[in-house]
C-alpha positions in Angstrom: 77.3 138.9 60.9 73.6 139.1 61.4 72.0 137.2 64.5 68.3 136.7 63.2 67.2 133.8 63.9 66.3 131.0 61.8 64.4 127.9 62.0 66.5 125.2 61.8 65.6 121.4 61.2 66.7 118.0 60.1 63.3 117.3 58.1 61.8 118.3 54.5 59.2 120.2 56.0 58.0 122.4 59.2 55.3 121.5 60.8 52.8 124.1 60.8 54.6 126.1 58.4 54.1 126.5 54.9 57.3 126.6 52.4 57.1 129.3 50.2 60.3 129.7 48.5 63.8 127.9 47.9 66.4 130.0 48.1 68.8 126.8 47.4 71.4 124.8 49.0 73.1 126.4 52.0 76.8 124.6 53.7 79.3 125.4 56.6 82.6 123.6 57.2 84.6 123.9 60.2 88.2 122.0 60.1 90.2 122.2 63.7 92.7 120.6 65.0 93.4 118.7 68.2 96.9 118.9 69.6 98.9 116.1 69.8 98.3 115.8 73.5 94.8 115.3 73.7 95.3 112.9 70.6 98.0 110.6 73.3 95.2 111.1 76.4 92.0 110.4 74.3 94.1 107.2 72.8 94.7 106.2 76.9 91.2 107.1 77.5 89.6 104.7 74.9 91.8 102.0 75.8 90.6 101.6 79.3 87.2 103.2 78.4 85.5 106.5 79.7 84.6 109.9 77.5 87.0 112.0 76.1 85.8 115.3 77.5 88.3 117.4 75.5 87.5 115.6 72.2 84.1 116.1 72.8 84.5 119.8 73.6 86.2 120.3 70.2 83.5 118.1 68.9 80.8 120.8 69.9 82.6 123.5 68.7 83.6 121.9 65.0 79.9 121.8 65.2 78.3 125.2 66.0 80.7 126.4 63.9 79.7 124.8 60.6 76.2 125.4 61.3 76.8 129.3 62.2 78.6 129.4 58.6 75.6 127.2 56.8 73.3 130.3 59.2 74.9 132.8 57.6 74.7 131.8 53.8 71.0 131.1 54.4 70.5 135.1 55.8 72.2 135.7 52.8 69.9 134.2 50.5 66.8 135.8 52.1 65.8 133.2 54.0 63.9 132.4 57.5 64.6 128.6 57.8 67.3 126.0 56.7 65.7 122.4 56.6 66.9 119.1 55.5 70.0 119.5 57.4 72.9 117.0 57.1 75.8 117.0 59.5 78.9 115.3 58.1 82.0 114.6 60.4 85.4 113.3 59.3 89.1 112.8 60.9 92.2 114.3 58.5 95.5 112.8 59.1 98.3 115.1 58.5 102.1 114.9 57.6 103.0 115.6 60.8 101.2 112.8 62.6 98.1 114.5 63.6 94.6 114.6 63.0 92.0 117.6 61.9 88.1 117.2 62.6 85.9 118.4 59.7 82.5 119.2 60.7 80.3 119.9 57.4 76.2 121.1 57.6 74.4 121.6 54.5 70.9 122.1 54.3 67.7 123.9 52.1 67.3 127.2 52.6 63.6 128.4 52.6 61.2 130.9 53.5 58.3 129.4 55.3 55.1 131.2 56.3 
């Protein structure tokens, strides 16, 4: 996996930097699931209120993962930048009672100037 880096933003454009190409549409997903414990604690958690640290910790990592996997499709493609970038998350329930986070990031990758 490559490691050179790439502008990455939430906007159409970069400031200060001209588009010169599409390379076209670039996504990551990253499903993971949360064990059944932390599922019980974060339910006791929200009840009398606080943060669920280990929900968020999963949260975080769902995350970078999903936008290391939209990274790498982008390199790919030739490109030096990814904008318009859209973060979806989502719970999945599963037969066995428990729930998956889904963290998709899709974006435009470009080559800006």
């Amino acid at each position: 996996m490559s490691t050179t880096p790439l502008l990455v933003s939430t906007t159409p454009t970069l400031e200060g930097r001209r588009i010169v190409a599409y390379k076209g549409l670039v996504g990551g997903d990253a499903i993971l699931g949360a064990n059944m414990f932390r599922d019980f604690f974060a339910g006791i958690r929200d009840l009398v209120g606080g943060r669920s640290g280990s929900y968020e910790k999963v949260l975080r990592k769902a995350k970078q993962e999903a936008i290391e996997d939209m990274l790498e499709q982008a390199r790919e493609l030739g490109a030096n930048a990814v904008v318009g970038v859209d973060l979806d998350y989502e719970t999945i329930q599963v037969q066995d009672g428990g729930s998956m986070l889904m963290v998709s990031a899709s974006g435009t990758a470009v080559v800006v100037e």
